[in-house]
C-alpha positions as CSV (number, residue, x, y, z in Angstrom):
1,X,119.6,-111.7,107.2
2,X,118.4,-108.4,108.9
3,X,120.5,-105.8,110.1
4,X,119.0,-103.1,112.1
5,X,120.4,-99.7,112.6
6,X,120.2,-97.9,116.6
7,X,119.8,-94.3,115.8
8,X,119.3,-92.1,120.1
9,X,119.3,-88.8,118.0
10,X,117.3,-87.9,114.6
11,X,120.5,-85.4,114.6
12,X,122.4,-88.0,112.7
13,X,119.7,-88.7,110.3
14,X,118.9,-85.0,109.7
15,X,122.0,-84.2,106.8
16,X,119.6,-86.6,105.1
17,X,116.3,-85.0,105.3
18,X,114.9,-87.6,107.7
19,X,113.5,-85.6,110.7
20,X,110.1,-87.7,111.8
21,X,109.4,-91.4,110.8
22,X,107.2,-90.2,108.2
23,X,109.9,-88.9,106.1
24,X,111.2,-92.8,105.9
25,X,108.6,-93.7,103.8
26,X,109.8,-90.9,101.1
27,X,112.0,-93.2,98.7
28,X,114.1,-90.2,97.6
29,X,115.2,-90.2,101.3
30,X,115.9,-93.9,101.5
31,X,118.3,-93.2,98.3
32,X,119.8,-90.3,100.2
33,X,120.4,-92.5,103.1
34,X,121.5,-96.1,101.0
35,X,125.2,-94.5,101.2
36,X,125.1,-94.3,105.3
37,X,123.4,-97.7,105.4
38,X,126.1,-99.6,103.4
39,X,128.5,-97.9,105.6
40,X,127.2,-99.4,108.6
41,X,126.4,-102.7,107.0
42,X,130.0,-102.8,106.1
43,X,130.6,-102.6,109.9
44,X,129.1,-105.6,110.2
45,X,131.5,-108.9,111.7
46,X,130.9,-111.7,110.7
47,X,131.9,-114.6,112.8
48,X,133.1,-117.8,111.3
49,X,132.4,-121.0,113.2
50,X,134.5,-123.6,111.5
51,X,137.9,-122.4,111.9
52,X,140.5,-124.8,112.7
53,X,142.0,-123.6,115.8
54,X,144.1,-126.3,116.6
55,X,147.5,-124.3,115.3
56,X,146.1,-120.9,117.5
57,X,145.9,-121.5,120.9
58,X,145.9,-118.1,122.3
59,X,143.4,-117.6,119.7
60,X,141.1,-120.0,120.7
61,X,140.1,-117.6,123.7
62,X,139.6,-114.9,121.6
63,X,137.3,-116.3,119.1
64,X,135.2,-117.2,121.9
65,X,135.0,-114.0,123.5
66,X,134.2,-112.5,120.0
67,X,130.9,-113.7,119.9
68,X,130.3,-111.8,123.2
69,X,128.2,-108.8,123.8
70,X,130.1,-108.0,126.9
71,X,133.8,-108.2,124.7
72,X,132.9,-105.6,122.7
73,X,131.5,-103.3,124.9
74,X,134.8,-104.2,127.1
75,X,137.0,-102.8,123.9
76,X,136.3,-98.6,124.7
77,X,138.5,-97.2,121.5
78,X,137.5,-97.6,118.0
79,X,141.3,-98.3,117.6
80,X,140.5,-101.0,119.7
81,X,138.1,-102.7,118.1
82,X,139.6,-102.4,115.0
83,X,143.0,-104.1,116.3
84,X,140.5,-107.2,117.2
85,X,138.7,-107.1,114.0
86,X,142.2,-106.9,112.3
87,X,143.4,-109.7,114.1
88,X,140.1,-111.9,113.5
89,X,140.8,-111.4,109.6
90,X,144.4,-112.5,109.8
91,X,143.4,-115.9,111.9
92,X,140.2,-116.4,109.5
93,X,143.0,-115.9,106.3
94,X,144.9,-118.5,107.8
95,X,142.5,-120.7,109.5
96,X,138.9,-120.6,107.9
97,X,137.6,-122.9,105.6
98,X,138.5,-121.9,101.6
99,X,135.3,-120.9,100.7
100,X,135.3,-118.5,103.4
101,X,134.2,-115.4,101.9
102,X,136.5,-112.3,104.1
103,X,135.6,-110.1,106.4
């Protein structure tokens, strides 16, 4: 799996001494950085394919909008979002396969 991180402004990446691309290949950077990078990693959704929806059907709509670009760009607050990611973990407790491994 690769997971990349969109950074618009070197601002954000500044507090850890990265200021040009050069400084990326300095590992003491990439140590200062592996704290921000799990952070986003953890941001990361996965979404699960097998889950028996037969018991959810308002959910079924919403498990298929999930895999959506558009859906989540649609969803403006991070309260939002994390109402929909909330709401994905409670169907994927009841609903996913058992060796489903949690959001």
């Amino acid at each position: 799996m690769r997971v990349e991180v969109h950074v618009k402004r070197l601002a954000l990446l500044k507090p850890y001494g990265v200021r040009t691309l050069d400084d990326l290949l300095d590992k003491k950077k990439w140590r200062a950085l592996g704290g921000y990078l799990l952070q986003r990693c953890n941001e990361v959704l996965f979404i699960e394919p097998e889950v028996e929806t037969e018991r959810l059907r308002p959910a079924q709509d919403m498990l298929k909008r999930v895999k959506w670009k558009s859906y989540w760009k649609e969803l403006r607050t991070a309260q939002r979002r994390a109402e929909v990611k909330a709401a994905l973990k409670r169907i994927y407790a009841r609903c996913a396969h058992p060796n489903t491994k949690p959001n």
